[in-house]
N, CA and C atoms as an extended XYZ file, in Angstrom:
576
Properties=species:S:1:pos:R:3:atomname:S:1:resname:S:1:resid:I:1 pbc="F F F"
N         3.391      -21.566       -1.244 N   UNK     1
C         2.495      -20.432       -1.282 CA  UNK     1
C         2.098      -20.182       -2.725 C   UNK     1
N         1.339      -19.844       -2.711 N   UNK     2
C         0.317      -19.920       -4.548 CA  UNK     2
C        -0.035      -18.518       -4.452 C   UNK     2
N         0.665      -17.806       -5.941 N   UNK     3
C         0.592      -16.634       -6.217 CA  UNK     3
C        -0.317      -16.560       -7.792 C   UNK     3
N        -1.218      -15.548       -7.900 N   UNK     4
C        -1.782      -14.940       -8.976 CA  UNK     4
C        -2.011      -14.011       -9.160 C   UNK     4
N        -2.193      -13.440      -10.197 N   UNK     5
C        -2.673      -12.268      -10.354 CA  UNK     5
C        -4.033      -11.724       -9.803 C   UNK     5
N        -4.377      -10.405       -9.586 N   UNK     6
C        -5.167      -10.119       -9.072 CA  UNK     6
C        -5.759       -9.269       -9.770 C   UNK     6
N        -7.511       -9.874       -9.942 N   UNK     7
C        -8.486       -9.080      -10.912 CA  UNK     7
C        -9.579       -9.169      -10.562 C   UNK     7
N       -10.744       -7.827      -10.602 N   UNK     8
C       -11.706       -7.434      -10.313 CA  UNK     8
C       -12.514       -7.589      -11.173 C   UNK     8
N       -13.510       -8.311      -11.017 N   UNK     9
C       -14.714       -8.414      -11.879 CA  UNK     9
C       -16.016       -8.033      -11.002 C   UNK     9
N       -17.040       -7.939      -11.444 N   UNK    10
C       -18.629       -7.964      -10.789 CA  UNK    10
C       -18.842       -8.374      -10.200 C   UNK    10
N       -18.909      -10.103      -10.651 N   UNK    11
C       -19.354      -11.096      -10.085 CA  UNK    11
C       -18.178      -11.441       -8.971 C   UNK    11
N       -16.960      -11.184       -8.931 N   UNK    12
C       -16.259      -11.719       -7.875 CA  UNK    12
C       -16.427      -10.591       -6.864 C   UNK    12
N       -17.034       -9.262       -7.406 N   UNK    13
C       -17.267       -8.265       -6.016 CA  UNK    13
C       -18.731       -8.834       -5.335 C   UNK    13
N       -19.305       -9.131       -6.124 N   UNK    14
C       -20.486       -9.723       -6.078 CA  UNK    14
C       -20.453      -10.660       -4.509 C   UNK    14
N       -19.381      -12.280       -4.815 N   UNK    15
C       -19.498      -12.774       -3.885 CA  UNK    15
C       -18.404      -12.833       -3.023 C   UNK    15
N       -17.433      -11.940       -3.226 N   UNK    16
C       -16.444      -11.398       -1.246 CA  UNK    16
C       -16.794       -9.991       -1.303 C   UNK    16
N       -16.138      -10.106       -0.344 N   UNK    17
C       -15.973       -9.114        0.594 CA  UNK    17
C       -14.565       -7.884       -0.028 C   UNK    17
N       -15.171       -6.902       -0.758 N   UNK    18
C       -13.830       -6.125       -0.948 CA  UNK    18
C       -13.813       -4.768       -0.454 C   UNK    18
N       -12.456       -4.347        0.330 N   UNK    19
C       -12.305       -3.170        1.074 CA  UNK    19
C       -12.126       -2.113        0.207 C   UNK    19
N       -11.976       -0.730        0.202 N   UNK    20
C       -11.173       -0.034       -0.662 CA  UNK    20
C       -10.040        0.830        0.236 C   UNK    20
N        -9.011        1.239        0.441 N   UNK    21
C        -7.897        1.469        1.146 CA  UNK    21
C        -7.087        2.325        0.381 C   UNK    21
N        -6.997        3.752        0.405 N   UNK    22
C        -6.146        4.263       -0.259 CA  UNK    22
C        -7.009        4.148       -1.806 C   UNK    22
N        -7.448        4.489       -2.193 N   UNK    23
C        -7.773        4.128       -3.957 CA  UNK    23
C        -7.645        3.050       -4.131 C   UNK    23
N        -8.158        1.761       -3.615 N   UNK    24
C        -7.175        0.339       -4.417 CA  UNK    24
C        -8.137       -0.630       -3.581 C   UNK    24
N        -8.831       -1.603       -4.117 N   UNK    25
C        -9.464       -2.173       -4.077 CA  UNK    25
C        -8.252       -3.536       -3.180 C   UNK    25
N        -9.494       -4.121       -2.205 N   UNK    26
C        -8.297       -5.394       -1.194 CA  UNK    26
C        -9.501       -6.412       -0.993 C   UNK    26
N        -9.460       -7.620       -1.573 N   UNK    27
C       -10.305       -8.699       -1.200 CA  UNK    27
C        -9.965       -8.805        0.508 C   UNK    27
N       -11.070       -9.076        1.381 N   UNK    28
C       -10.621       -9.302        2.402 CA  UNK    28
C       -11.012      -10.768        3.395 C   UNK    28
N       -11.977      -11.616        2.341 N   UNK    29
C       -12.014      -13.134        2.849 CA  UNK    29
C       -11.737      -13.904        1.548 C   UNK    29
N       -11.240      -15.282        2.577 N   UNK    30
C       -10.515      -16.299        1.941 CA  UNK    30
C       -10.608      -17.180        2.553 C   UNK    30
N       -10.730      -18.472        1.991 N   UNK    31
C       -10.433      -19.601        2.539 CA  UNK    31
C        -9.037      -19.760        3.283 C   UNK    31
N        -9.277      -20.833        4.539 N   UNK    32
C        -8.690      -20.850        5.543 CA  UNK    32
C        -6.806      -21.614        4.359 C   UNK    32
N        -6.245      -21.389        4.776 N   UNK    33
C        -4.846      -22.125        4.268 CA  UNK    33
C        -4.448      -21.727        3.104 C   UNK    33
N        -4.714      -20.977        2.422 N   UNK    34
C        -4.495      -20.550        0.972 CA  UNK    34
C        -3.916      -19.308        0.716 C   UNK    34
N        -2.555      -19.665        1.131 N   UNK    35
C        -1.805      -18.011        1.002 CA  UNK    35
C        -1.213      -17.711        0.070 C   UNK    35
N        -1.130      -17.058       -0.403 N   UNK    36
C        -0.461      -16.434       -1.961 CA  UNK    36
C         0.182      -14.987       -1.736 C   UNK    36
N         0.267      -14.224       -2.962 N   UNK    37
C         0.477      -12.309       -3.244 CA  UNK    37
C        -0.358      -12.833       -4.451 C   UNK    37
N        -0.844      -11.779       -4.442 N   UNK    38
C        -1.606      -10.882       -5.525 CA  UNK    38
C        -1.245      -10.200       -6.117 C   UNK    38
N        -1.465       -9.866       -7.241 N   UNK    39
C        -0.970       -8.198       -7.905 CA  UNK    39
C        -2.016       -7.026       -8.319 C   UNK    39
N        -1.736       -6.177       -7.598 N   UNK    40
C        -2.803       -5.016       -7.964 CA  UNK    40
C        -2.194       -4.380       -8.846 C   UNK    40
N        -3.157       -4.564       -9.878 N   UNK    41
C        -2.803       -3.601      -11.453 CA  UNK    41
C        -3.600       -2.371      -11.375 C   UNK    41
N        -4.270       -1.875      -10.062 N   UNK    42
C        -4.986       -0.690      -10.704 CA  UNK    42
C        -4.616        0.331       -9.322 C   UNK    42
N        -4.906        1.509       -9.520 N   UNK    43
C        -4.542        2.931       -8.852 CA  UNK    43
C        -5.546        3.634       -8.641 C   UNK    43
N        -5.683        5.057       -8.113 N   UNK    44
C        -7.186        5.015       -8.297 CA  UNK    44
C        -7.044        6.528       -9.006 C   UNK    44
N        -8.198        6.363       -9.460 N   UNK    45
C        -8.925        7.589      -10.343 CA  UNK    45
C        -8.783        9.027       -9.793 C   UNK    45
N        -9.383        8.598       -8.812 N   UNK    46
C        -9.951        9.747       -8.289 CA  UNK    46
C        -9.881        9.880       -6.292 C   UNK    46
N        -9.555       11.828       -6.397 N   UNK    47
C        -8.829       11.783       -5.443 CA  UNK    47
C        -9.453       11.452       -4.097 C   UNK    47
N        -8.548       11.039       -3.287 N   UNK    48
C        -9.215       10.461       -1.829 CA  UNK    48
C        -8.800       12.524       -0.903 C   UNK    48
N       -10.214       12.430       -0.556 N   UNK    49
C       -10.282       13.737        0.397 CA  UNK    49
C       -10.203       13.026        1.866 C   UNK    49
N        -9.252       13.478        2.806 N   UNK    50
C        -9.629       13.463        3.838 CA  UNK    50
C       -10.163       14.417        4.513 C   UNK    50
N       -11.362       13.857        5.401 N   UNK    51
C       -11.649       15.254        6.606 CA  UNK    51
C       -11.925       15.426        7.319 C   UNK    51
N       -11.338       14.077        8.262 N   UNK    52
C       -11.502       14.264        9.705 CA  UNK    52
C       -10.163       13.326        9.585 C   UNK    52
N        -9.542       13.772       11.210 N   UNK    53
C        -8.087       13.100       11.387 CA  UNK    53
C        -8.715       11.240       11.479 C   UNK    53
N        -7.305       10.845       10.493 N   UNK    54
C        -7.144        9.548       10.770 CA  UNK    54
C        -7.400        8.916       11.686 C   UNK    54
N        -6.502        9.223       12.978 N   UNK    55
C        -6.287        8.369       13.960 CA  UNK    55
C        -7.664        8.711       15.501 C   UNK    55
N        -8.075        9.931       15.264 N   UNK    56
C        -9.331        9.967       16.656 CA  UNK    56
C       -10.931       10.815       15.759 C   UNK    56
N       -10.544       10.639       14.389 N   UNK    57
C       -11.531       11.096       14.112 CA  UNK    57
C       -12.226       12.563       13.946 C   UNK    57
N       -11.536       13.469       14.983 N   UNK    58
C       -11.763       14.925       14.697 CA  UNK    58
C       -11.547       15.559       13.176 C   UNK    58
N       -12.786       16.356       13.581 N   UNK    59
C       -12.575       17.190       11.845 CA  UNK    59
C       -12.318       18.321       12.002 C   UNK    59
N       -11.734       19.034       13.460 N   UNK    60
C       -11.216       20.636       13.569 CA  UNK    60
C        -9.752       20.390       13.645 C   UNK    60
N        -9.046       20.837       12.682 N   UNK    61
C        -7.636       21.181       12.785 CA  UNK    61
C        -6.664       22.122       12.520 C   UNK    61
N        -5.281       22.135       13.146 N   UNK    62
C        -5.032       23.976       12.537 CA  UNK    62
C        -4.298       23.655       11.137 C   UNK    62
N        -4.253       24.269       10.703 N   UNK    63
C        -3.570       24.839        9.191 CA  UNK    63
C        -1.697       24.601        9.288 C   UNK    63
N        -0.918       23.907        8.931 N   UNK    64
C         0.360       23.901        8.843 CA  UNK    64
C         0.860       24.524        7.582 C   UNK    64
N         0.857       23.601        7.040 N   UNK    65
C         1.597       24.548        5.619 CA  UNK    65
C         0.765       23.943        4.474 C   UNK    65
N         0.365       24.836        3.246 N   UNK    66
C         0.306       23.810        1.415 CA  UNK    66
C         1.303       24.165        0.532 C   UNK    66
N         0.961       22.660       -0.521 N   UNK    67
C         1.979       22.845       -0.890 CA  UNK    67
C         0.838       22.667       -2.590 C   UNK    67
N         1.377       22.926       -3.641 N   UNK    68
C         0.732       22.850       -4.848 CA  UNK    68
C         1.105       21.866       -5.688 C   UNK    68
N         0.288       20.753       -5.463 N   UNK    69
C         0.198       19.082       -6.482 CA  UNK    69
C         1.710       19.591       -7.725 C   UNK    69
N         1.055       20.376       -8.244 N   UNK    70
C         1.546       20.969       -9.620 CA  UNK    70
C         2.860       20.459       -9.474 C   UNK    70
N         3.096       21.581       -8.521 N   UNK    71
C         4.576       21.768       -7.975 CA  UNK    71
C         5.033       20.602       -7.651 C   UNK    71
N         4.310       19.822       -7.115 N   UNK    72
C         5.423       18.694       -6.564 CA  UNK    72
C         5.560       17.451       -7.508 C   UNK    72
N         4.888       17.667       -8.612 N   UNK    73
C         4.886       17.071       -9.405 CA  UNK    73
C         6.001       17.115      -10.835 C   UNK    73
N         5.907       18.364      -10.628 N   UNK    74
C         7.307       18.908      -11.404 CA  UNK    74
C         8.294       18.813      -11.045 C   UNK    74
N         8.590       19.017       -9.332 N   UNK    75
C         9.917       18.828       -9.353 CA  UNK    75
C        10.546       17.439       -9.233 C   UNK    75
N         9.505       16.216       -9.026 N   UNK    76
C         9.929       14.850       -8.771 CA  UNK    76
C        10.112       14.775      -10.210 C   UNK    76
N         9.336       15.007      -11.569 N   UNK    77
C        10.085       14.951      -12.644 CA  UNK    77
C        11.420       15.720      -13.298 C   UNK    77
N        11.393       16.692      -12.807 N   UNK    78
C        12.694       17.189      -12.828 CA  UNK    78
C        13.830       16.750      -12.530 C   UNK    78
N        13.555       15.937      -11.300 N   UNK    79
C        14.799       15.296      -10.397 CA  UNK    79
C        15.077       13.919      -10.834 C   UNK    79
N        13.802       13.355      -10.997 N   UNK    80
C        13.813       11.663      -10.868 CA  UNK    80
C        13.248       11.450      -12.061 C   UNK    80
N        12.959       12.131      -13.128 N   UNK    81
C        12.196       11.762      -14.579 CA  UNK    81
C        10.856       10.965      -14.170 C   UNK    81
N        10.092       11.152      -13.408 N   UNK    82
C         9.051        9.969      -12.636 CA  UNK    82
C         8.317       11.316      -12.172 C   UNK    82
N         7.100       10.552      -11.945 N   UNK    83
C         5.816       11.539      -11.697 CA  UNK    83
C         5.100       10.692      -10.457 C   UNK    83
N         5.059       10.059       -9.633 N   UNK    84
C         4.892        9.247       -7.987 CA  UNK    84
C         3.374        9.596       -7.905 C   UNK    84
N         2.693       10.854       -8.550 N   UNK    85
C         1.350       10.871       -7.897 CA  UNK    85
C         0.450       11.031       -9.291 C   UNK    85
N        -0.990       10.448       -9.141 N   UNK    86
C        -1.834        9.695       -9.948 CA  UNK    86
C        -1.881       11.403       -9.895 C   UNK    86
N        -2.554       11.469      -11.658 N   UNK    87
C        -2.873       12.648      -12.177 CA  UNK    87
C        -4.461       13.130      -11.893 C   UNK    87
N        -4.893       12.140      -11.114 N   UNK    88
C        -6.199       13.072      -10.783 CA  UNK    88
C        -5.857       14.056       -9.288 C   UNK    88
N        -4.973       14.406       -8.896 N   UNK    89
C        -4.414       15.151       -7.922 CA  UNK    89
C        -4.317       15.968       -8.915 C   UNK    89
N        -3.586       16.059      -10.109 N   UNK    90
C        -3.590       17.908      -10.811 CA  UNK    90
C        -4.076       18.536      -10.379 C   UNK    90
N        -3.816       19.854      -10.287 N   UNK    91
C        -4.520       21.095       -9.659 CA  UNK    91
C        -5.085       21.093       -8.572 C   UNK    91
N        -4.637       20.502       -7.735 N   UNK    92
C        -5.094       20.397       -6.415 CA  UNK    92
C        -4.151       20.944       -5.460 C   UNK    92
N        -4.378       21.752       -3.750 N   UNK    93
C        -3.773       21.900       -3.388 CA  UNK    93
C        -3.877       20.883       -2.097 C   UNK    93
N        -2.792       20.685       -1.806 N   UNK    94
C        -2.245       19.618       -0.395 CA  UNK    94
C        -1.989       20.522        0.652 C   UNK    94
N        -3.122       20.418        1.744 N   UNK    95
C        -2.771       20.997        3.077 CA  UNK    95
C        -2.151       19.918        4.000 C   UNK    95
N        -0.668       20.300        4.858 N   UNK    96
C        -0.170       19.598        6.051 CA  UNK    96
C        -1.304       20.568        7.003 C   UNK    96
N        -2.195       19.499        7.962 N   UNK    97
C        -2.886       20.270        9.499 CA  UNK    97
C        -2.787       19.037       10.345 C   UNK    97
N        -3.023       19.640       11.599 N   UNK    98
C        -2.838       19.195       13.008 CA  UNK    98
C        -4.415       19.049       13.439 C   UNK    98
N        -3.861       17.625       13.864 N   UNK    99
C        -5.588       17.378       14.556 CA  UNK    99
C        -5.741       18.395       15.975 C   UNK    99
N        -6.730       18.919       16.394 N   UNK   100
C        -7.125       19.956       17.485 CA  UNK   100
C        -6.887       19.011       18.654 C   UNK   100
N        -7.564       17.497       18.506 N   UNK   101
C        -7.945       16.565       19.641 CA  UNK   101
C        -6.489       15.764       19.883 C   UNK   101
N        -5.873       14.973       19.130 N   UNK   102
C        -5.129       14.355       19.417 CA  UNK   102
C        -3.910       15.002       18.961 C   UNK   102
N        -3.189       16.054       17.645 N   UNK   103
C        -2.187       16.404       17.588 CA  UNK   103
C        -1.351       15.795       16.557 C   UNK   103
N        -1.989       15.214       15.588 N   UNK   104
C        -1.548       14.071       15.032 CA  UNK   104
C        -1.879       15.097       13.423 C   UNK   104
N        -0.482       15.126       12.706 N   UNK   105
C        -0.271       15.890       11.220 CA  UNK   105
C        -0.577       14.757       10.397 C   UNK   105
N        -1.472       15.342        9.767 N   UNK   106
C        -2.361       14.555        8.416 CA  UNK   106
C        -2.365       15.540        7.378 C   UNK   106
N        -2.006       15.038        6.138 N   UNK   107
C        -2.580       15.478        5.167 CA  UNK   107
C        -4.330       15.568        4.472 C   UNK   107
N        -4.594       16.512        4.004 N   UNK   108
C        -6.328       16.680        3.050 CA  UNK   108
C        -6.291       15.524        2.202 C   UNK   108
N        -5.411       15.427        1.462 N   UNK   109
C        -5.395       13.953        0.417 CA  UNK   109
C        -4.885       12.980        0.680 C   UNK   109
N        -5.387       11.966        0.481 N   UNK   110
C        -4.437       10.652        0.688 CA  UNK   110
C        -4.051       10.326       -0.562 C   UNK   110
N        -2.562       10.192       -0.528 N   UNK   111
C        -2.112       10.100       -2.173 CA  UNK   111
C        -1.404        8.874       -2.198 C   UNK   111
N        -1.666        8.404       -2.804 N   UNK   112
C        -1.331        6.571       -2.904 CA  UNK   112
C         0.347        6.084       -3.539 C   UNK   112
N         0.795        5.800       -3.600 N   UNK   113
C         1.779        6.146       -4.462 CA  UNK   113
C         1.655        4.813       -5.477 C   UNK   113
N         2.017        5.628       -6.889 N   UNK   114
C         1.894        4.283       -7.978 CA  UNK   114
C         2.917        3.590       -8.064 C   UNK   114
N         2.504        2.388       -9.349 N   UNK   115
C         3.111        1.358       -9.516 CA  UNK   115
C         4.593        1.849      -10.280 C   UNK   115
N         4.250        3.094      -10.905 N   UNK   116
C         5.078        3.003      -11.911 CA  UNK   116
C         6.505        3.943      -10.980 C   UNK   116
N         6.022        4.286       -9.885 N   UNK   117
C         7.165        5.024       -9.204 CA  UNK   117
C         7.858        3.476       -8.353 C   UNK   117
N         7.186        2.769       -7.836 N   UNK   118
C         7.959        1.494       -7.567 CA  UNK   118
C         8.677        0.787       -8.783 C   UNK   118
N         8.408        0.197       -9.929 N   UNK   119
C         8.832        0.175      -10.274 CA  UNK   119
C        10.444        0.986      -11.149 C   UNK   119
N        10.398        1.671      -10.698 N   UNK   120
C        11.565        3.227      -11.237 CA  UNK   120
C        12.652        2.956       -9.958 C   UNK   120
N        11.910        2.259       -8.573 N   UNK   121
C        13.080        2.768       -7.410 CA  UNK   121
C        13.670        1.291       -7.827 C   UNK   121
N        12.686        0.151       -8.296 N   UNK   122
C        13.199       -1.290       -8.252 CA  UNK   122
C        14.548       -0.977       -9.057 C   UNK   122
N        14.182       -0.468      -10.309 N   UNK   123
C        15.206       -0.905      -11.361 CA  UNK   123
C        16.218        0.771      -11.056 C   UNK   123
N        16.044        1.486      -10.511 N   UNK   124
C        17.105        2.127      -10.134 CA  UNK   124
C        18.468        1.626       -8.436 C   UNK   124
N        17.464        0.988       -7.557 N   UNK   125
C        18.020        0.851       -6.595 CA  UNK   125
C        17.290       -0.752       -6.247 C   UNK   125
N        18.246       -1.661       -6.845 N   UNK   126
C        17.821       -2.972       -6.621 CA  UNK   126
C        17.383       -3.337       -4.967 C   UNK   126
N        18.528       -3.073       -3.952 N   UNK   127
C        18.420       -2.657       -2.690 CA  UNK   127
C        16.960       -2.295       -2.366 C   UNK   127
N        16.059       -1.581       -2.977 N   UNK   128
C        15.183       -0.737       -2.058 CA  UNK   128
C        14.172       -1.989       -1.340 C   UNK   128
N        14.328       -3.171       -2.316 N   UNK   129
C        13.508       -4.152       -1.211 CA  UNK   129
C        14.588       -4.822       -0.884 C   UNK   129
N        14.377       -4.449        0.360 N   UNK   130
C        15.675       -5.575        0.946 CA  UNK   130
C        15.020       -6.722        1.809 C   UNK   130
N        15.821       -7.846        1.560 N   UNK   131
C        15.710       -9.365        2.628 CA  UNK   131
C        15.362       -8.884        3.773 C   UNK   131
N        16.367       -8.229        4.477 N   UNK   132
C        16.087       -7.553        5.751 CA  UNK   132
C        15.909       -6.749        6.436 C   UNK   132
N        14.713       -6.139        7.008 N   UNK   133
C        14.717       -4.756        7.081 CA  UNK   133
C        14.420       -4.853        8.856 C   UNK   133
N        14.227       -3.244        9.537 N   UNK   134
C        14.714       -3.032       11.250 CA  UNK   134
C        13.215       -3.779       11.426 C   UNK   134
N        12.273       -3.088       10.573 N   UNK   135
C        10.651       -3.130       10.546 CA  UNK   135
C         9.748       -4.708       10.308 C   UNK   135
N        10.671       -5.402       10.099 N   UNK   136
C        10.513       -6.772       10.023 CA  UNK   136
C         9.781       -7.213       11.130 C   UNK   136
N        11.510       -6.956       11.844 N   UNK   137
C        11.416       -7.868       13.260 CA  UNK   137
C        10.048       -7.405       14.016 C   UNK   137
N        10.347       -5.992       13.691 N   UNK   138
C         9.081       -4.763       14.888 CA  UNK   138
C         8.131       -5.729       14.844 C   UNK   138
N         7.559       -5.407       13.694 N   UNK   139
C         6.267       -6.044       12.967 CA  UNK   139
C         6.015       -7.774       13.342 C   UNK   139
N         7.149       -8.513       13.359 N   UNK   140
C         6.801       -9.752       13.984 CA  UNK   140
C         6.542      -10.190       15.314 C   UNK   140
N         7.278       -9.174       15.785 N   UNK   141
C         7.277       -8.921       17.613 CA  UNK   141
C         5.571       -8.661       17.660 C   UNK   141
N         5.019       -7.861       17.118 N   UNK   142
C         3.710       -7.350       17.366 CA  UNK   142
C         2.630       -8.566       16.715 C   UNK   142
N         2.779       -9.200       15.777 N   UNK   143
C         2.203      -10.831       15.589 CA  UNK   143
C         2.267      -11.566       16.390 C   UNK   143
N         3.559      -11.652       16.577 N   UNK   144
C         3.776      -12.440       17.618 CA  UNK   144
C         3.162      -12.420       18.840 C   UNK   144
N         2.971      -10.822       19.430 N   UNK   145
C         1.969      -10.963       20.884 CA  UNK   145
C         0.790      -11.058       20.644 C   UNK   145
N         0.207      -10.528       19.304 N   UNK   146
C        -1.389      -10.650       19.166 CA  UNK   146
C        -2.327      -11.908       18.579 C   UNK   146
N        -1.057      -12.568       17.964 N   UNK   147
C        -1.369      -13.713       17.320 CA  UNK   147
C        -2.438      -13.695       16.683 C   UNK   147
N        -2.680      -13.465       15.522 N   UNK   148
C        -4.156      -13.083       14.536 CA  UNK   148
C        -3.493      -14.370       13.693 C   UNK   148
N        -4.985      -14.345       12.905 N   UNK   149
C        -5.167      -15.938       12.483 CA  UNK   149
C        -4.887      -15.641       10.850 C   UNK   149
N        -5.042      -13.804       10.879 N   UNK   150
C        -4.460      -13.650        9.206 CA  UNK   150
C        -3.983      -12.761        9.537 C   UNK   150
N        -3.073      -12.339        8.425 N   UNK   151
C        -2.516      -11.066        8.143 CA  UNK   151
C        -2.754      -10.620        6.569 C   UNK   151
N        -2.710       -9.016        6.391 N   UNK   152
C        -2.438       -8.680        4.746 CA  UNK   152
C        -1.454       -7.848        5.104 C   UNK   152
N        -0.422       -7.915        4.049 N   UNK   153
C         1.022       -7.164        3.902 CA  UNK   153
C         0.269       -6.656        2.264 C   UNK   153
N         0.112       -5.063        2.553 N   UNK   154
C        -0.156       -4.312        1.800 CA  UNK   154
C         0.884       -3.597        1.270 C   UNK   154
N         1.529       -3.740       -0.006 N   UNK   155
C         2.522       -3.116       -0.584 CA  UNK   155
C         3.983       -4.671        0.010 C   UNK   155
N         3.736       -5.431       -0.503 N   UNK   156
C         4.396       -6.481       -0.084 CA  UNK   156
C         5.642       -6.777       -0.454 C   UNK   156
N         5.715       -5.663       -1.593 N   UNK   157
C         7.231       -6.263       -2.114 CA  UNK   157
C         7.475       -7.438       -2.820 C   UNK   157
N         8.868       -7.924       -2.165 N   UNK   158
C         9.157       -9.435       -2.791 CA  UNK   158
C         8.717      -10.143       -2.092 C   UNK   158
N         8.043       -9.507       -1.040 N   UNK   159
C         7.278      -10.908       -0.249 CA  UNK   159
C         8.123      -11.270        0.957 C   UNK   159
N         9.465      -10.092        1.408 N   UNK   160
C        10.088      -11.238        2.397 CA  UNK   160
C         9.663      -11.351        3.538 C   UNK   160
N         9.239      -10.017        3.887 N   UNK   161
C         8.104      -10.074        5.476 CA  UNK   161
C         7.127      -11.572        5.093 C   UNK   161
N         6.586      -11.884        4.532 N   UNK   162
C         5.186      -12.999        4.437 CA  UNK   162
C         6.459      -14.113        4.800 C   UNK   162
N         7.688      -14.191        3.979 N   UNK   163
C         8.563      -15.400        4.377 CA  UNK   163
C         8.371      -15.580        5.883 C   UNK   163
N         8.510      -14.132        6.484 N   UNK   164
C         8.932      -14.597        7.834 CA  UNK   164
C         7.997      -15.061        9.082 C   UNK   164
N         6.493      -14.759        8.177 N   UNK   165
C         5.113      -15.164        8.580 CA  UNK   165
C         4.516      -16.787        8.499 C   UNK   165
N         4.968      -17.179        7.395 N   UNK   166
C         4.807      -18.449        6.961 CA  UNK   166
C         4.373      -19.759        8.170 C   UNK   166
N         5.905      -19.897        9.065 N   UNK   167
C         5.449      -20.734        9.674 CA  UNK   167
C         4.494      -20.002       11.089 C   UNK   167
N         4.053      -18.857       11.118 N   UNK   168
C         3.532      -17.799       12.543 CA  UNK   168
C         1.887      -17.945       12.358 C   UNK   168
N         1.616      -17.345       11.358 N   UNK   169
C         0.050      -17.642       10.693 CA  UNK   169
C        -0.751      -17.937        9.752 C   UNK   169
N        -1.368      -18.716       10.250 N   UNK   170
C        -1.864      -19.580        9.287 CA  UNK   170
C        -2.307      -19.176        7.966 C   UNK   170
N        -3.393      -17.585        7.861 N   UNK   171
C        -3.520      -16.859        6.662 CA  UNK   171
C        -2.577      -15.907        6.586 C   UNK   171
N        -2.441      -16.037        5.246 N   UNK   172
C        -1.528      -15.010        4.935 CA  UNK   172
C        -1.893      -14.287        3.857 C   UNK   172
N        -1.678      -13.287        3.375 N   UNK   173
C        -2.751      -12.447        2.044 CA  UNK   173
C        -1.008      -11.038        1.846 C   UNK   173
N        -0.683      -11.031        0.742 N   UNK   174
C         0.107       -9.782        0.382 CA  UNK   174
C        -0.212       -9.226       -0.892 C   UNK   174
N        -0.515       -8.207       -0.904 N   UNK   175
C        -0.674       -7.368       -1.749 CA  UNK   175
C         0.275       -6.209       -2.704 C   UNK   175
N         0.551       -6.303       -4.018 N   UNK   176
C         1.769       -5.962       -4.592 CA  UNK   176
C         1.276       -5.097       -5.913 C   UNK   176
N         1.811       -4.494       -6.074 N   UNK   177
C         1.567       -3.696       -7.531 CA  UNK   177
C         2.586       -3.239       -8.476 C   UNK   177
N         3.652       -3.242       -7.901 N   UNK   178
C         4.582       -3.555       -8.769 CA  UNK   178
C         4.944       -4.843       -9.495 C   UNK   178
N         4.865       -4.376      -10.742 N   UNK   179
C         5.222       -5.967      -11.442 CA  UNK   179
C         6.102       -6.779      -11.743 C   UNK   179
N         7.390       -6.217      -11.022 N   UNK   180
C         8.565       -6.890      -11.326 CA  UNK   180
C         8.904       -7.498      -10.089 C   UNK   180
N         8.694       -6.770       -8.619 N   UNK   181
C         9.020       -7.024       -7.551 CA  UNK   181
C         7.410       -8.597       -7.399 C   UNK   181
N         6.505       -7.737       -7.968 N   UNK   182
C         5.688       -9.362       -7.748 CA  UNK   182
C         6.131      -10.398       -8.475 C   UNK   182
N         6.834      -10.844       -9.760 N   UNK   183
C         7.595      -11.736      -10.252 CA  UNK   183
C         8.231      -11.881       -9.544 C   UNK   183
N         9.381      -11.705       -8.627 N   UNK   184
C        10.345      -11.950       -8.029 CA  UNK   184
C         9.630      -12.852       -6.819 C   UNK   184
N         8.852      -12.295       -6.093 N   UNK   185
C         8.002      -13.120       -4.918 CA  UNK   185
C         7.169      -14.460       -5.768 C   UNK   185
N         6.937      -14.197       -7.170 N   UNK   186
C         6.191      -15.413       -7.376 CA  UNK   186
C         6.723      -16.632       -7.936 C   UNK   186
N         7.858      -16.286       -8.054 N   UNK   187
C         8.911      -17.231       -8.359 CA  UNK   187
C         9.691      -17.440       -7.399 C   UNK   187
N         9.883      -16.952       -6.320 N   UNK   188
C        10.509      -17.673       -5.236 CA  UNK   188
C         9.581      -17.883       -4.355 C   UNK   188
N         7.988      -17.834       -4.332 N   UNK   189
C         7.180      -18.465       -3.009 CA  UNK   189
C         6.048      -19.168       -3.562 C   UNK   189
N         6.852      -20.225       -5.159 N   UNK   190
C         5.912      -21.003       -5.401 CA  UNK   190
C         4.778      -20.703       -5.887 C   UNK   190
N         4.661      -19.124       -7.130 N   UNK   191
C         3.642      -19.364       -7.283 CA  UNK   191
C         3.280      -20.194       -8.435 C   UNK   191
N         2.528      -20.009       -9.137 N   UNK   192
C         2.204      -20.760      -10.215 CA  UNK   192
C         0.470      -20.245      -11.042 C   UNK   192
């Protein structure tokens, strides 16, 4: 599997196809057989509003609770010396609401979480990517019945879910932004 870094230019938006997901830019065609990880070096600017529910689309929902960016920003540095949410959230407030139609609790912002808070859990809790996780298997069970001809593992880690994809489908695409956990996958899945 052939790993590189991953970088945005003009001309390469120019000729694929790129999604944006959360603040963060995702190439989404590729030649057939050419699986790698990537590394996403960038976060996004600026904040993602949601305003209609995720999952059915409604934009009437009731009010649960807010909470104040500020605040939660202080106390993850307080606790964990780490700040988890991109600073264009400052001064913003975060509503938890309930979709009217389906019932389904969404947040107003979609807040991405950065590189630099993955990196903080890597080198605090080597564990947090583990070889094996319950969500693996789930996740292969569900390949397994739908059989798609690609997959992208967004937030990929060391890559061990894609291990377990390898011989299942044929494309494979993972996406990583941490830079230590993507060294680790690119040195053990061949990149170069």
């Amino acid at each position: 599997m052939k790993l590189r870094e991953f970088i945005f230019s003009k001309k390469y938006e120019n000729n694929h196809k790129v999604v944006n997901f959360m603040g963060i830019k995702f190439k989404i065609r590729r030649k057939k057989q050419d699986k790698k990880i990537t590394f996403l070096n960038n976060t996004n600017i600026e904040p993602i509003y949601v305003s209609r529910c995720p999952l059915c689309g409604e934009e009437h929902y009731y009010f649960i609770k807010e909470y104040d960016i500020n605040n939660l920003i202080q106390k993850w540095e307080n606790q964990f010396s780490l700040n988890p949410i991109s600073n264009c959230y400052r001064d913003k407030i975060l509503q938890r609401r309930e979709c009217s139609k389906c019932g389904l609790q969404y947040y107003n912002y979609g807040i991405p979480d950065t590189k630099e808070m993955y990196s903080h859990l890597y080198s605090m809790h080597k564990t947090y990517y583990s070889k094996n996780k319950w969500e693996y298997d789930i996740a292969l069970q569900f390949v397994k019945k739908y059989n798609p001809q690609a997959v992208m593992d967004i937030g990929c880690g060391a890559g061990y879910f894609l291990e377990k994809l390898i011989n299942v489908v044929p494309d494979l695409l993972g996406q990583e932004f941490n830079p230590k956990t993507f060294a680790d996958a690119d040195s053990r899945l061949g990149g170069g």
